[in-house]
N, C-alpha and C positions, 0 to 999 in steps of 0.2 A: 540020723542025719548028721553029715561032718559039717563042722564049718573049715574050711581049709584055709591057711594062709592067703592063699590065691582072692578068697571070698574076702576077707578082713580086707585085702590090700585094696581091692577094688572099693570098699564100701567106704575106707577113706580117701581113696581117690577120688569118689562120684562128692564126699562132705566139703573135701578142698575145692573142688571146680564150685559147690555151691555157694563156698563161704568167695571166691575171687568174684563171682557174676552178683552174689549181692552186695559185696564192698563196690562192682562195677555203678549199681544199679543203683546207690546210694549216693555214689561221686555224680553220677549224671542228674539226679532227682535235685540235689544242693547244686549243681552249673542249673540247672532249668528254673529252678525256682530264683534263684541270684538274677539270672537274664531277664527276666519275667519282672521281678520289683525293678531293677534299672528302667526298662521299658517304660514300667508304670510312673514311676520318678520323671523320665522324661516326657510321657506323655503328659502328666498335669501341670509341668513344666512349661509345655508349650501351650496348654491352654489359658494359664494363669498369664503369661504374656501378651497372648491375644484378648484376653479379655480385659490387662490393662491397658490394651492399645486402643479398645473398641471406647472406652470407661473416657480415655482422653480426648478420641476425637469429639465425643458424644458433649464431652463439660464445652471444649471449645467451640461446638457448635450452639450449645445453648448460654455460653455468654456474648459470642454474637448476636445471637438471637436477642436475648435483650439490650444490646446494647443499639441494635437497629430498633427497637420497640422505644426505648429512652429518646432518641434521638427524633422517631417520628412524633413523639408526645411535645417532646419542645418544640417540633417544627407548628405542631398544627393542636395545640390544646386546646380548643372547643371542640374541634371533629372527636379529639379522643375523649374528653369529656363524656357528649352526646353518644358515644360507642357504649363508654364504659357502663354507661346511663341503662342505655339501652336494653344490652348481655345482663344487668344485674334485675332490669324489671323482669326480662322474659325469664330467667332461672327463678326468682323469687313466682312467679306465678305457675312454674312447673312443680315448684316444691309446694306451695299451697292446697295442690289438688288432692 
């Protein structure tokens, strides 16, 4: 069996087409993976913003909250008293049993 020039030339012709499609396949895998953490960056990005946005409405609505709670207590301190009175016997005899 010959190996002819003809046969060497082609076998490094098919080794270069290999060596260019996996240098290709190497540049696209590093662009893919690069787009891919950006992505990822920005998507925790946006949630980390929305969930300081939900964190702020959430405080201002729970310092409202009490600050309408303070405000009924000085309108009417016996009622809230007799409330408080109340909510502390019924939990204390839920916890007793």
């Amino acid at each position: 069996m010959d190996i002819s020039k003809k046969d060497i030339d082609a076998v490094l012709a098919d080794v270069a087409a290999l060596k260019r499609d996996l240098a290709k396949a190497i540049a696209r895998f590093k662009d893919t993976t690069s787009d891919t953490a950006e992505d990822a960056t920005d998507f925790v990005e946006e949630i980390r913003e929305e969930l300081a946005g939900i964190y702020k409405d959430a405080s201002k609505r729970g310092t409202r909250t009490i600050k309408s709670v303070g405000r009924k207590v000085e309108d009417q301190p016996v009622a809230a008293l007799l409330i408080a009175f109340g909510v502390g016997f019924i939990i204390s005899r839920l916890i007793s049993r």
